[in-house]
VOLO-140996 format. One record per residue: residue number from 1; x, y, z of N, C-alpha, C, CB in turn. Coordinates in steps of 0.001 Angstrom, whole numbers, m for minus. Glycine has a CB too. Layout:
REM VOLO-140996
  num      nxx      nyy      nzz     caxx     cayy     cazz      cxx      cyy      czz     cbxx     cbyy     cbzz
  NUM        X        Y        Z        X        Y        Z        X        Y        Z        X        Y        Z
...
REM end
This chain:
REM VOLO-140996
  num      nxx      nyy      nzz     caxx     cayy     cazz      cxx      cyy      czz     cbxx     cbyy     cbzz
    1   144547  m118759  m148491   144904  m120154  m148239   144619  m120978  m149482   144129  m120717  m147022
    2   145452  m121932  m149872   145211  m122648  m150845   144021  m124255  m150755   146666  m122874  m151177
    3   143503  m123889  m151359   142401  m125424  m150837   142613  m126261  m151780   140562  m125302  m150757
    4   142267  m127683  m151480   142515  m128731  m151932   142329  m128420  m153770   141553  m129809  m151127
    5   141600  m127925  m153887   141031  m127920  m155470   142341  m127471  m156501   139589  m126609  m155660
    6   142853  m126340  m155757   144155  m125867  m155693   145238  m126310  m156184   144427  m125772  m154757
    7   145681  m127446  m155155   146903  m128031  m155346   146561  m129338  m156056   147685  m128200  m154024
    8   147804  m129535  m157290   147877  m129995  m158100   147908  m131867  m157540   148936  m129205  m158793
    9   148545  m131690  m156659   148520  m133526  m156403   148541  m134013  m154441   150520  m134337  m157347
   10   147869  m134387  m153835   147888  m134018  m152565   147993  m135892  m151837   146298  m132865  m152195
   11   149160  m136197  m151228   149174  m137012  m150472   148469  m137867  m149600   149599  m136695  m150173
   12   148051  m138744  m149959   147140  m139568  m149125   147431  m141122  m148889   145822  m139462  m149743
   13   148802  m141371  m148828   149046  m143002  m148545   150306  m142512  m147384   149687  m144236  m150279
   14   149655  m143048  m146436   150663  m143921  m145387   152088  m144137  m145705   150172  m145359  m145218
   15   152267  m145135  m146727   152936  m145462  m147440   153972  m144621  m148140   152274  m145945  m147991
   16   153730  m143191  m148381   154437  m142124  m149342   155949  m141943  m148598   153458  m140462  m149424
   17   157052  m142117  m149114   158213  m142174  m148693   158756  m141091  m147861   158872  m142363  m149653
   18   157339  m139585  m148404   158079  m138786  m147683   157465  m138703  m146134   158143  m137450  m148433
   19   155970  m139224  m146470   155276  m139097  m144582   156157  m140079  m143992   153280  m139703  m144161
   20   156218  m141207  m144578   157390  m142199  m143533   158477  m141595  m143097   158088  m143453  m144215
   21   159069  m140757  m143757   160659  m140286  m143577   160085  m139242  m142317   161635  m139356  m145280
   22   158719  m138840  m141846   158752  m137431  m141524   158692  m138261  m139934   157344  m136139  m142234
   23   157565  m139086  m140024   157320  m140135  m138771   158390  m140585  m138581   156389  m141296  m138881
   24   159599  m141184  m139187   160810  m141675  m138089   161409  m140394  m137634   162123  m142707  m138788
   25   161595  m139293  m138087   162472  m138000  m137807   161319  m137831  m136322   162503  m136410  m139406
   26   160677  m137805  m136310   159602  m137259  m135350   159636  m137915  m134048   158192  m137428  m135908
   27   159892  m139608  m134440   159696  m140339  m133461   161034  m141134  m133073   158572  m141132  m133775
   28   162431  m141205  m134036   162970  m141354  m133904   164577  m141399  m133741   162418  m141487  m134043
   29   165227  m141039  m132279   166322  m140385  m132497   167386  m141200  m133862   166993  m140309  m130958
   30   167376  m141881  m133427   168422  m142976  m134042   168040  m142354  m135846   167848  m145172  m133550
   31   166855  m142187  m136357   166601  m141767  m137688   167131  m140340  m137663   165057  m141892  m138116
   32   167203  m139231  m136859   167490  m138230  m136872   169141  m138484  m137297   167011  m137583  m135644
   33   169532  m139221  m136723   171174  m139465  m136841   171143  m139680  m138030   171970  m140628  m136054
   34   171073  m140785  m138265   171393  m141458  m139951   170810  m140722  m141030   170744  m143013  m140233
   35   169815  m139865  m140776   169493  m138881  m141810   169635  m137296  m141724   168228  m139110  m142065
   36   170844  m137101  m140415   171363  m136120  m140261   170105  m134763  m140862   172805  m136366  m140977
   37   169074  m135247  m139909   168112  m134291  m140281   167366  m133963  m139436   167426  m134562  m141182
   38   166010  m132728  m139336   165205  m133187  m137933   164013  m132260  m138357   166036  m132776  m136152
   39   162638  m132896  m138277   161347  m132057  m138140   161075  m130809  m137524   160559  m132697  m137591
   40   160461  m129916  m137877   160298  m129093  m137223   158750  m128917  m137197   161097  m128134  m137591
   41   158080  m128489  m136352   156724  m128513  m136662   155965  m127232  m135989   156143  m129888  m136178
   42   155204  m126489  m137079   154359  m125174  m136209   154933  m123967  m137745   155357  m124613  m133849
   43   153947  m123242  m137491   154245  m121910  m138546   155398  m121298  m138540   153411  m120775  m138360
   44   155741  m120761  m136518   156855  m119599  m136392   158032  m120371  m136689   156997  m118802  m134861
   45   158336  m121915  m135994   159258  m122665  m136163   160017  m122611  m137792   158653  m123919  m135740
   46   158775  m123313  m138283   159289  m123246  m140297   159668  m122230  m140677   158199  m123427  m141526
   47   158871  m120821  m139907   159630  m119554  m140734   160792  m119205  m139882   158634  m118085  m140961
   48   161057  m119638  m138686   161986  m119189  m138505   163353  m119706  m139113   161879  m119130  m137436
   49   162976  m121146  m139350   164035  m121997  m139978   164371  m121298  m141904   163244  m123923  m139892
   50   163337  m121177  m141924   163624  m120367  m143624   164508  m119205  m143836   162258  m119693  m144252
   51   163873  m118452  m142635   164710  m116929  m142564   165829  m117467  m142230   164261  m115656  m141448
   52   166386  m118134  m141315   167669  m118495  m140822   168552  m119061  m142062   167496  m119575  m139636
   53   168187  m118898  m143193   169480  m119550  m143999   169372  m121338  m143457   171318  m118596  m143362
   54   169044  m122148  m142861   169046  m123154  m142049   168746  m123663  m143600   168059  m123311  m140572
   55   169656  m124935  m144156   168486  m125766  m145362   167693  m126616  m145359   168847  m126338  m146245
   56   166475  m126366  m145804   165377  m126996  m145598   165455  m127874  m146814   164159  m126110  m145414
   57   165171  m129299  m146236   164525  m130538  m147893   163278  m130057  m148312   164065  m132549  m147526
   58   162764  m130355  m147166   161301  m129934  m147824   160168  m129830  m146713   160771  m131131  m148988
   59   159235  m129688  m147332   157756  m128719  m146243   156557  m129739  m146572   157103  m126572  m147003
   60   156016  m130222  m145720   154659  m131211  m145835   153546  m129804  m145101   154819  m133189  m144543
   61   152809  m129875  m145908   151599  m128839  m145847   150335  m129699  m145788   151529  m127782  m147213
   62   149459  m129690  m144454   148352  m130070  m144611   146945  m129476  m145547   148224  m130132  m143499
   63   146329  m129920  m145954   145748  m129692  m147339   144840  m128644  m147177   145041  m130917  m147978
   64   143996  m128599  m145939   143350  m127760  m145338   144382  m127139  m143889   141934  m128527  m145041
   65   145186  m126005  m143893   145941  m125775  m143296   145691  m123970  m142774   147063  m126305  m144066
   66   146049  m123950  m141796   145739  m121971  m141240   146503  m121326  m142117   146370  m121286  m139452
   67   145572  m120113  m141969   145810  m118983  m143043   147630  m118530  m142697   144449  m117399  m142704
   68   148196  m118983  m141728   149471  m118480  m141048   150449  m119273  m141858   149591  m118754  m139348
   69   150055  m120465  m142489   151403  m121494  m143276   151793  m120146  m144083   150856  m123261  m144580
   70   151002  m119681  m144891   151291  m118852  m145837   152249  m118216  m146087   150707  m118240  m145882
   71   151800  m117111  m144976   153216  m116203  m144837   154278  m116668  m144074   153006  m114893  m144224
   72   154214  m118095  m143349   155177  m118144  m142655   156540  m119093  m144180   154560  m119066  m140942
   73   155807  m119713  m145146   156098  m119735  m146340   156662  m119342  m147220   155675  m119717  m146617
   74   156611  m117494  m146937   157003  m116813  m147818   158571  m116851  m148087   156505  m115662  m147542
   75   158667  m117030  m146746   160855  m116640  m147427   161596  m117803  m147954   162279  m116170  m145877
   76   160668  m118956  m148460   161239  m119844  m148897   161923  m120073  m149988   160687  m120416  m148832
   77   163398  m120572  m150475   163663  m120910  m151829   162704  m121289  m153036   164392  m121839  m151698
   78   162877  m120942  m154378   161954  m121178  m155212   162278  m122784  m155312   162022  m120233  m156541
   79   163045  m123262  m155051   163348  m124709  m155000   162933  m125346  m154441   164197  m125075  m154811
   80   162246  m125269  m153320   161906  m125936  m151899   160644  m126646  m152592   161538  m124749  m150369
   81   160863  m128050  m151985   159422  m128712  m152514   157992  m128422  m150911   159906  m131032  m152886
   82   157128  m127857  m151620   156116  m128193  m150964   155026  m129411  m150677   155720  m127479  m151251
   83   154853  m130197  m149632   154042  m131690  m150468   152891  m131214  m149565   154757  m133782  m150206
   84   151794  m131521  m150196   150591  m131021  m149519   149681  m132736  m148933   149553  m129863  m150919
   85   149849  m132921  m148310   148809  m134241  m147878   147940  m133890  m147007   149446  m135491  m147222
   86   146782  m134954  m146982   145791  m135002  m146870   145313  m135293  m145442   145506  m135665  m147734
   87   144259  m134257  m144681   143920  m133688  m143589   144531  m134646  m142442   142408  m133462  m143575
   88   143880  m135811  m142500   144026  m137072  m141344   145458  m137696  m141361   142903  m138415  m141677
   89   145959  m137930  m142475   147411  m138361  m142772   148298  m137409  m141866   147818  m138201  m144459
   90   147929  m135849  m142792   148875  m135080  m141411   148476  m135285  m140496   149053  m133707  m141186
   91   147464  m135333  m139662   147247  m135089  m138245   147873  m136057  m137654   145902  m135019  m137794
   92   148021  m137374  m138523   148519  m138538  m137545   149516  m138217  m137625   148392  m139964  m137716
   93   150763  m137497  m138462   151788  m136990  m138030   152046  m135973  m136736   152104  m136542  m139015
   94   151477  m134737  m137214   151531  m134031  m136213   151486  m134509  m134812   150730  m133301  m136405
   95   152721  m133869  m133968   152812  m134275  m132864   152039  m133169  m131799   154245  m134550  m132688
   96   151073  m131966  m132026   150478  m131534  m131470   149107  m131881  m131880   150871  m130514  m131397
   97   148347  m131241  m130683   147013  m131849  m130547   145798  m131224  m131891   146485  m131391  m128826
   98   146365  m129453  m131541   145667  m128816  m132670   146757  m128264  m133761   144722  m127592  m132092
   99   147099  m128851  m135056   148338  m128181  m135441   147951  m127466  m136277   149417  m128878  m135876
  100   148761  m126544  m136981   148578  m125440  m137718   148884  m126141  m139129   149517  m124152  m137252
  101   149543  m127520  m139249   149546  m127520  m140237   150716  m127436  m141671   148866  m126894  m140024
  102   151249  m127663  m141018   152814  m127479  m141660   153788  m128013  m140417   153242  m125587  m142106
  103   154604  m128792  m141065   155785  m129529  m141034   157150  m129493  m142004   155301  m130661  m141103
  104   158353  m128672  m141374   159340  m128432  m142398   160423  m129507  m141645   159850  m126636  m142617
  105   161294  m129843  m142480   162744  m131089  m142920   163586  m130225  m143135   162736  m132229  m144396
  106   164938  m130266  m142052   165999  m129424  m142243   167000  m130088  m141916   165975  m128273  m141626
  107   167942  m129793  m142506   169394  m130421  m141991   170086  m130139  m140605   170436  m129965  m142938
  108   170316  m130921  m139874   170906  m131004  m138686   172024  m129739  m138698   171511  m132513  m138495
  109   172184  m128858  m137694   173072  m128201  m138357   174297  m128592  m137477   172728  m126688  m138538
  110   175306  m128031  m138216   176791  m128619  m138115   177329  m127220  m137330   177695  m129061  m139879
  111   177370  m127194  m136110   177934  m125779  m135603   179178  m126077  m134537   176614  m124831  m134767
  112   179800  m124738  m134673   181089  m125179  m134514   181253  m124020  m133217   182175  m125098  m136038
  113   181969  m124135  m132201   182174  m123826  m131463   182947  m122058  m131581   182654  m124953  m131052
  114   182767  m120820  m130834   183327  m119956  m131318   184866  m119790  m130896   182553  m118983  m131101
  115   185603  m118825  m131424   187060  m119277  m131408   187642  m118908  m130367   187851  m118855  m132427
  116   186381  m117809  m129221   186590  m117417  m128383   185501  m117492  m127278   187008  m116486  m128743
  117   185597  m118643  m126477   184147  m118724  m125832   183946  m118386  m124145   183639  m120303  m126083
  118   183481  m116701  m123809   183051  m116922  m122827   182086  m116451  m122262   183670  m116890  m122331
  119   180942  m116970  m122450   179469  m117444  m122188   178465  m118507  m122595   178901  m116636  m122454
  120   179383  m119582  m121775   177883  m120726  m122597   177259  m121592  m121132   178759  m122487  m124197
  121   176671  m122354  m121852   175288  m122725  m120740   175667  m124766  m120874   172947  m121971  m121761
  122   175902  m125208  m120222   175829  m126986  m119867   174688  m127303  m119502   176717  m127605  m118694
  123   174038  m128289  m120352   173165  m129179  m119409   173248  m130402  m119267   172027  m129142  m119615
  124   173271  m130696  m117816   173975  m132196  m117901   172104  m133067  m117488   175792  m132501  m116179
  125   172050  m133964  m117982   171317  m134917  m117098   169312  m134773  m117113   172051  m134497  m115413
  126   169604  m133785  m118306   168052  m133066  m118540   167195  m133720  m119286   168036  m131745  m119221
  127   166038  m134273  m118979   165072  m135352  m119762   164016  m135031  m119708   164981  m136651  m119391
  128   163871  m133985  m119193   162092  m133224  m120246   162370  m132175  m120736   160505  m132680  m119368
  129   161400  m132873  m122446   162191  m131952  m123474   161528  m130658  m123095   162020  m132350  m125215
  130   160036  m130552  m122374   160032  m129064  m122862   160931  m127957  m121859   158360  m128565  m122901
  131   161299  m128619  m120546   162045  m127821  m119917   163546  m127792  m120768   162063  m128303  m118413
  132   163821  m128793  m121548   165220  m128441  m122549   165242  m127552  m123665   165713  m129620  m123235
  133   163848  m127347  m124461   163289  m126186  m125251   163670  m124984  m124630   161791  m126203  m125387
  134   162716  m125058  m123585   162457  m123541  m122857   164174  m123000  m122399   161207  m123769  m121091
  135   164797  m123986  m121894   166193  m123394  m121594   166781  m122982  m122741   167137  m124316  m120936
  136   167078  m123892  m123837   167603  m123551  m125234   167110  m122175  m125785   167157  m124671  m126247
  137   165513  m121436  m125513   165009  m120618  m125986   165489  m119497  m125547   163944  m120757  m125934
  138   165908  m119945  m123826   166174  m118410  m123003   167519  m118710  m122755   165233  m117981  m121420
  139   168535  m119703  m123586   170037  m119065  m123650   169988  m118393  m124819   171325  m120091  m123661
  140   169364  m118859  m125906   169770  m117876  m127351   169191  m116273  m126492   168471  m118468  m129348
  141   168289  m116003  m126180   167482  m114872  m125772   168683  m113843  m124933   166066  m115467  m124718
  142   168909  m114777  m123939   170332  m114110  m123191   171679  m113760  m124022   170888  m115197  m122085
  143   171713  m114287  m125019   173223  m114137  m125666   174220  m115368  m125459   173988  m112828  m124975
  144   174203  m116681  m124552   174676  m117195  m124608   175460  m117735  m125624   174235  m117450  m124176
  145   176808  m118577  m125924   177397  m118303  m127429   177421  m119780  m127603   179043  m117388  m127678
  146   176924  m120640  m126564   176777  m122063  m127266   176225  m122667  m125872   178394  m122890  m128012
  147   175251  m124354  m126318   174534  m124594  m125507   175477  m126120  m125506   172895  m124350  m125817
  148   175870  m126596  m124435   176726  m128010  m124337   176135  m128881  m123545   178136  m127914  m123788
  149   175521  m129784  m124097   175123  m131186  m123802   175413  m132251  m123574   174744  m131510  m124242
  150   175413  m132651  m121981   176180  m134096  m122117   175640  m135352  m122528   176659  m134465  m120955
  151   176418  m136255  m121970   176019  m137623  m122892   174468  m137826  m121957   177486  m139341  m122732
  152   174414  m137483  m120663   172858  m137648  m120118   171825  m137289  m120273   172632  m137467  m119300
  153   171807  m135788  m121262   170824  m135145  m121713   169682  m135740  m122832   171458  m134120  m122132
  154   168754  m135212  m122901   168012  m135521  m123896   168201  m135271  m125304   167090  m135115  m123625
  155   167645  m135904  m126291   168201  m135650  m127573   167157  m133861  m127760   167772  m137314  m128934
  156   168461  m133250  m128228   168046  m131601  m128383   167021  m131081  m129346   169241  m130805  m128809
  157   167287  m132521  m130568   166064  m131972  m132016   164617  m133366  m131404   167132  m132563  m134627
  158   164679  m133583  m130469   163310  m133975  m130696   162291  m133199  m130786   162960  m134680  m129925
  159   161234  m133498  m131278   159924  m132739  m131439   159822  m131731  m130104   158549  m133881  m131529
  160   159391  m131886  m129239   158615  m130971  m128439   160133  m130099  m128026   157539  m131818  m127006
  161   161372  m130865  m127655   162288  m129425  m127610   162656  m129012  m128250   163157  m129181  m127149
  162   162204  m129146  m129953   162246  m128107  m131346   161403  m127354  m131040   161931  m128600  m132831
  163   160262  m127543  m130739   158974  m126833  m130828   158732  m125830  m129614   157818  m127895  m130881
  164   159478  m126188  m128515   159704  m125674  m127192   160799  m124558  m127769   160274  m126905  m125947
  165   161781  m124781  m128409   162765  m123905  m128682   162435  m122780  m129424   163703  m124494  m129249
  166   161207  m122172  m129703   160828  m121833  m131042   161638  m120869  m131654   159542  m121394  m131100
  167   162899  m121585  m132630   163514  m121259  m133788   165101  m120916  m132661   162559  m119786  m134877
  168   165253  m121503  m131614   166616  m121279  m130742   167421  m122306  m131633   166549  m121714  m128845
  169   166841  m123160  m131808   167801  m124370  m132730   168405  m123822  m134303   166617  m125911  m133137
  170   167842  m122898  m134907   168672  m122466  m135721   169669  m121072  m135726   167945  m122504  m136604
  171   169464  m120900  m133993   170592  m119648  m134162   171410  m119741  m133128   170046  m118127  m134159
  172   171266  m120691  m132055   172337  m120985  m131073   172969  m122261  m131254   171843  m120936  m129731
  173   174075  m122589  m131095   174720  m123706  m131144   174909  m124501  m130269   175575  m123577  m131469
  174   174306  m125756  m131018   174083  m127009  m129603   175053  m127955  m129486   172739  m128024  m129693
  175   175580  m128908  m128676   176536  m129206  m129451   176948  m130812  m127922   177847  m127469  m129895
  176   176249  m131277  m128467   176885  m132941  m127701   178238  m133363  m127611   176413  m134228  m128470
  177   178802  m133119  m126152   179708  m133344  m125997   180308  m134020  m124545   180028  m132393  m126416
  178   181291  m135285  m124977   181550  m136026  m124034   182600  m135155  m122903   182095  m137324  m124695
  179   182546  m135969  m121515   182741  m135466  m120425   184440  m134908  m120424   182288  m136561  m119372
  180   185155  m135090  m121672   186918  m134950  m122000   187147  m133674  m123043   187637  m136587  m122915
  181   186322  m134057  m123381   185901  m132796  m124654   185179  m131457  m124240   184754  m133442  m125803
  182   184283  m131820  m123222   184090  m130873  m122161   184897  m129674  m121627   183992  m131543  m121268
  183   185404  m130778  m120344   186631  m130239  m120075   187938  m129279  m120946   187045  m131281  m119726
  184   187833  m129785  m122003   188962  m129395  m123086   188836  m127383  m123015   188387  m130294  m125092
  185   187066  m127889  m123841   186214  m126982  m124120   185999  m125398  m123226   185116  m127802  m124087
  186   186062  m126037  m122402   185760  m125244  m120917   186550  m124692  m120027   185228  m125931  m120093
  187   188165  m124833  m120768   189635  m124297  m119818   189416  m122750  m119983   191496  m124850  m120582
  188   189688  m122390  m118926   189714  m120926  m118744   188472  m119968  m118316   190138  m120475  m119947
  189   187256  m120783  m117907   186134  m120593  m117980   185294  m120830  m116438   185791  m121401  m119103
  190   184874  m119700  m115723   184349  m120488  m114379   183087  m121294  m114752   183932  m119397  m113081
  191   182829  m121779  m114076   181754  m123001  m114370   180717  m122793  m112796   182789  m124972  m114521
  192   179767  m122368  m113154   178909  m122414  m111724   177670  m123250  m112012   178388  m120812  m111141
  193   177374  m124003  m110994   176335  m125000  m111132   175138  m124477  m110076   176965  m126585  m110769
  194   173969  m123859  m110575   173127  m123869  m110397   172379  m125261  m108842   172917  m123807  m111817
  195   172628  m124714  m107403   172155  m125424  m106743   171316  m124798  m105631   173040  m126148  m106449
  196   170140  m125088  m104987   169403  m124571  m104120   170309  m124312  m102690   168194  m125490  m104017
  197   170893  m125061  m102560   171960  m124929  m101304   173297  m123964  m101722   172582  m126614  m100862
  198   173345  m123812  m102951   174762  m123433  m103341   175209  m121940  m102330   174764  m123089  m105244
  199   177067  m122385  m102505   177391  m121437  m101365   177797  m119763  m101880   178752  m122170  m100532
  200   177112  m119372  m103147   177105  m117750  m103221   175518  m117643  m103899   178596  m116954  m104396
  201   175163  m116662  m103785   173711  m116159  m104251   174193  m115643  m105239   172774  m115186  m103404
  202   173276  m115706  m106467   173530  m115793  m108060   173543  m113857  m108186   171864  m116895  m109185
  203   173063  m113191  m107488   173405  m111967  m107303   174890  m111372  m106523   172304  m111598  m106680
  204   175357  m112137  m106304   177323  m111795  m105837   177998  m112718  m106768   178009  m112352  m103877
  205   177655  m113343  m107599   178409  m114111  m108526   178946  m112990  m109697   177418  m115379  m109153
  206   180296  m113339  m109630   180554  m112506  m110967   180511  m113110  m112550   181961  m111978  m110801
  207   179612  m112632  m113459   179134  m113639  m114610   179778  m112777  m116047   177093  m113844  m114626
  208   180787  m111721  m115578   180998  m111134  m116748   182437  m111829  m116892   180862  m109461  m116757
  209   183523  m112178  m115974   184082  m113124  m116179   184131  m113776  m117384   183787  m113696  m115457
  210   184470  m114768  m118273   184601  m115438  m119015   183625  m117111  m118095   186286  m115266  m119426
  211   182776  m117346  m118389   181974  m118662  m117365   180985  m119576  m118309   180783  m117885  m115941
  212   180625  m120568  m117712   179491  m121014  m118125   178371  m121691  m116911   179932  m121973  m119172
  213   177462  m121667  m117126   175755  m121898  m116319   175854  m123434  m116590   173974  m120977  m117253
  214   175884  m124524  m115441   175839  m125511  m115486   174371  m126034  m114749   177044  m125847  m115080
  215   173515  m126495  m115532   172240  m126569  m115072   171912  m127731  m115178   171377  m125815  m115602
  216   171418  m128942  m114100   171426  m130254  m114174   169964  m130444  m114068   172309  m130958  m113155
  217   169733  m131482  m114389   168627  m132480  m114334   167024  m131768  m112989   169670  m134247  m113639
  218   166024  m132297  m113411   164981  m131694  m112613   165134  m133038  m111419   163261  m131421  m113570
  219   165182  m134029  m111695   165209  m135069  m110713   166875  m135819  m110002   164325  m136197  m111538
  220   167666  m135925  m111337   168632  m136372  m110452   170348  m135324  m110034   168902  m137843  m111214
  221   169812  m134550  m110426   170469  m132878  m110430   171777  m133839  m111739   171414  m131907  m108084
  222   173263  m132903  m110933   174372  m132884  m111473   174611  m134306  m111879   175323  m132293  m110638
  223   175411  m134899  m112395   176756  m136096  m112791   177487  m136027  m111947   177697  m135984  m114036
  224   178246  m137152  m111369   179997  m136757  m111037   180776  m136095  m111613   180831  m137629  m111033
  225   180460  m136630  m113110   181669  m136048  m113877   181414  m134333  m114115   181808  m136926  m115479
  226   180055  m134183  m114351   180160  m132739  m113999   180475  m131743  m112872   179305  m132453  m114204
  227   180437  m132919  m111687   180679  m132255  m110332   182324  m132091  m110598   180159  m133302  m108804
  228   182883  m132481  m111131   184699  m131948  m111067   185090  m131120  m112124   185877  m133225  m111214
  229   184013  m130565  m112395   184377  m129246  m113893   183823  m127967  m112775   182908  m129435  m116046
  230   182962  m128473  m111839   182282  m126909  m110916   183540  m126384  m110722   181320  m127057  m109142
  231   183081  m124877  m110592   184476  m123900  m109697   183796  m123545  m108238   184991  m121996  m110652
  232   182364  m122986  m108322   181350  m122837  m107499   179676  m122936  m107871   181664  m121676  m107033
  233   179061  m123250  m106978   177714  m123100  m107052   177009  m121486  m106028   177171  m124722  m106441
  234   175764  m121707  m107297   175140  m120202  m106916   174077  m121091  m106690   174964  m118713  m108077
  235   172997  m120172  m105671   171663  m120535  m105593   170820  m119258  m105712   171393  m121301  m104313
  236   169852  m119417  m105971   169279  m118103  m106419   168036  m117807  m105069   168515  m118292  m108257
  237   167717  m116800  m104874   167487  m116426  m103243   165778  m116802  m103761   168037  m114316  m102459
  238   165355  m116947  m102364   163479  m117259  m102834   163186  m116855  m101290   162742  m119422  m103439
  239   161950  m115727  m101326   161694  m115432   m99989   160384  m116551   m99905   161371  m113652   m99668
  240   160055  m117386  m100437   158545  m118032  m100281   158698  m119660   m99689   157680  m118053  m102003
  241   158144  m120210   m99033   158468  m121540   m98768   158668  m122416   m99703   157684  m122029   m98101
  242   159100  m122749  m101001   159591  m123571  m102022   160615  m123720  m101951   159439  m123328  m103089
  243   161281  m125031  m101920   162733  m125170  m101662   163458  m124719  m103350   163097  m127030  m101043
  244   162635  m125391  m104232   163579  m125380  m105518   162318  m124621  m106312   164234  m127166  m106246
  245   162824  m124491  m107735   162651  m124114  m108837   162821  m125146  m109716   163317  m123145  m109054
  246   162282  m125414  m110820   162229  m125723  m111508   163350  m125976  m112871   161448  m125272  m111371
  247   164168  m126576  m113515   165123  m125876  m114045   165092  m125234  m115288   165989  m126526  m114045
  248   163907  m125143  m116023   164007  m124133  m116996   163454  m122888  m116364   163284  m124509  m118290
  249   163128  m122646  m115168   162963  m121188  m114566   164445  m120697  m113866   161645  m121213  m113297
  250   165244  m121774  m113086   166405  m121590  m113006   167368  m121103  m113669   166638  m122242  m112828
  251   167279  m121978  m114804   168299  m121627  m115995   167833  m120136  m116462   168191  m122835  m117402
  252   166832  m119516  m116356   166188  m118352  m117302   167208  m117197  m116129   163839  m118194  m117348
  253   166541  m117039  m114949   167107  m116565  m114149   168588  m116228  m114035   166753  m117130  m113459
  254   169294  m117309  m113937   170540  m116611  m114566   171031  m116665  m115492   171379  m116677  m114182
  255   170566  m116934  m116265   170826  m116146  m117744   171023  m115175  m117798   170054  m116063  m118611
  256   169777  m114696  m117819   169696  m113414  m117452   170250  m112368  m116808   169092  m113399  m117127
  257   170521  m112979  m115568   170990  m111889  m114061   172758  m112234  m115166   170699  m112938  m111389
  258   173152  m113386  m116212   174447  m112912  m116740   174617  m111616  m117869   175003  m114144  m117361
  259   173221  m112006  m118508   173133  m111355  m119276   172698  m109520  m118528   172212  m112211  m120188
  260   172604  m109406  m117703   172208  m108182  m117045   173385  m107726  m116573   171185  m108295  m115981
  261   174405  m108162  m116330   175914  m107720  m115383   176579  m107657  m116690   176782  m109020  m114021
  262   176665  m108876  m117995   177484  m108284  m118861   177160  m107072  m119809   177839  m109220  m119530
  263   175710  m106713  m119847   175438  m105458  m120760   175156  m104104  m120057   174201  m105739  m121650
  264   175645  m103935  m118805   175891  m102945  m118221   176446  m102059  m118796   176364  m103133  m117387
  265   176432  m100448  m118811   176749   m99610  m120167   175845   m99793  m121505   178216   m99997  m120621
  266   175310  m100858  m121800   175054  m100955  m123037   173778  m100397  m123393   175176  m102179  m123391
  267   173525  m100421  m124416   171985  m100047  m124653   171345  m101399  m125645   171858   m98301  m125605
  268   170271  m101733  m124623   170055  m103432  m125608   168955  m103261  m125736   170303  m105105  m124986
REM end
C-alpha cells in the first residue's frame, strides 16, 4: 500500500475541482447528465470498470486506503490520473459507511440496443436503488441482452445501484426508454409481467420464445402504460404464507427459471 509519505501531492481542500465534480456525480442526477458521467465506488466496482474497457477520467484514492485498491488498480491505463486525497475529505465523499477507499469517474456508457433482441428485462416504476442494483446484477448474471427502463424508474448510475450492481453497469445495457420507444423496441417479443395473482405459474411459461421480464415497482407495482405492452402475467408459486416477494428476489427467480429453459442442452 502506498502511504502518505509516498505520494507526491495529496488532496486536502473541499474546494479541489475534482472532489466537487465527484460530490455532484454522487449526489446528483441532473450532474450525472450534463457530465455524461457517473461514480463508481468500492475496489471490485473500479476493477471491474477498468477490465471492462469502460473509460475511466480518473480515480480519487484515499491516502490511507486497503491493501485491495492496489490490485484492483492494476489494469489501469498508464494514462489514468490517480488523485490521492486526504483521509476525512474522502470519507465525506464516500457514500459507504466503511469504504475501502477508492472512487473511480467513468463515462456514461452509450449502449445500443442488439440487432436482434430476444431476452431483455423492463423495469417500470422501481425506486429502491438497491433492489434496482441487485436486479441489474442478476439480469447480466442470467444473460439477459438489455435492461429497459421507464420514465418511472430510478436513475440506474446512482451510487448505491452502481454499487448494488457490482460491475453489471459495464457489461449489460441499460437503456431509458419512453413508453413509444418501448413499444417500438419490444414488437415481436412476449412480455410477461411478473404478478402474485398472475394467471400462469412462471414454471409453464414458455421463456425460450423470443420475451421480456416486466418487473414493476415494490409499492406501486405496474404503469398503465406498461399494462398494454403485457401479453401475460406469471406468478411464481410459494408454499409459505407470504403473499409477495420482494422484487429483486422476483426478478432473480425468473431470470433464471429463463435462463434455465433457454440453456437446456447446453453446458454453462
Amino acid at each position: 500500500m502506498l502511504s502518505a509519505a509516498m505520494v507526491q501531492e495529496i488532496i486536502t481542500s473541499p474546494q479541489n475541482q475534482f472532489v466537487q465534480e465527484v460530490r455532484a456525480l454522487l449526489n446528483q442526477p441532473k450532474a450525472r447528465r450534463k457530465l455524461q458521467a457517473f461514480a463508481a465506488e468500492g475496489a471490485r466496482v473500479v476493477e471491474d470498470g477498468l477490465r471492462s474497457g469502460a473509460r475511466a477520467r480518473y480515480v480519487l484514492v484515499r491516502a490511507a486506503h486497503a491493501p485491495r485498491v492496489e490490485s484492483a488498480l492494476s489494469p489501469r491505463p498508464d494514462n489514468l490520473p490517480i488523485l490521492y486525497v486526504e483521509d476525512r475529505l474522502f470519507d465525506s465523499l464516500a457514500d459507504t459507511v466503511t469504504s475501502q477507499g477508492v472512487l473511480g469517474v467513468f463515462d456514461l456508457p452509450e449502449w445500443q440496443l442488439p440487432d436482434a433482441l430476444n431476452f431483455a428485462l423492463i423495469l417500470d416504476q422501481l425506486r429502491d436503488p438497491g433492489n434496482l442494483g441487485s436486479i441489474l446484477r442478476s439480469a447480466e448474471a442470467a444473460g439477459a441482452q438489455a435492461a429497459l427502463l421507464s420514465p418511472g424508474t430510478t436513475d440506474a448510475f446512482a451510487p448505491k445501484v452502481v454499487r448494488a450492481g457490482m460491475g453489471a453497469h459495464f457489461r449489460l445495457p441499460i437503456l431509458n426508454l419512453d413508453w413509444e420507444l418501448m413499444a417500438v423496441v419490444l414488437t415481436g417479443l412476449n412480455v410477461y409481467h411478473a404478478d402474485m395473482d398472475g394467471e400462469l405459474s412462471c414454471w409453464e411459461a414458455d421463456f425460450r420464445a423470443p420475451c421480456a421480464l416486466l418487473i414493476g415497482g415494490e409499492a406501486e407495482g405496474i404503469s398503465p402504460a406498461a399494462t398494454k405492452l403485457v401479453t401475460r402475467s406469471v406468478r411464481i408459486p410459494m408454499a409459505g404464507g407470504n403473499e409477495s416477494l420482494n422484487a429483486a428476489v422476483s426478478a432473480g427467480i425468473l431470470l433464471f427459471e429463463a435462463l434455465r429453459q433457454r440453456s437446456e442442452g447446453k453446458n454453462l
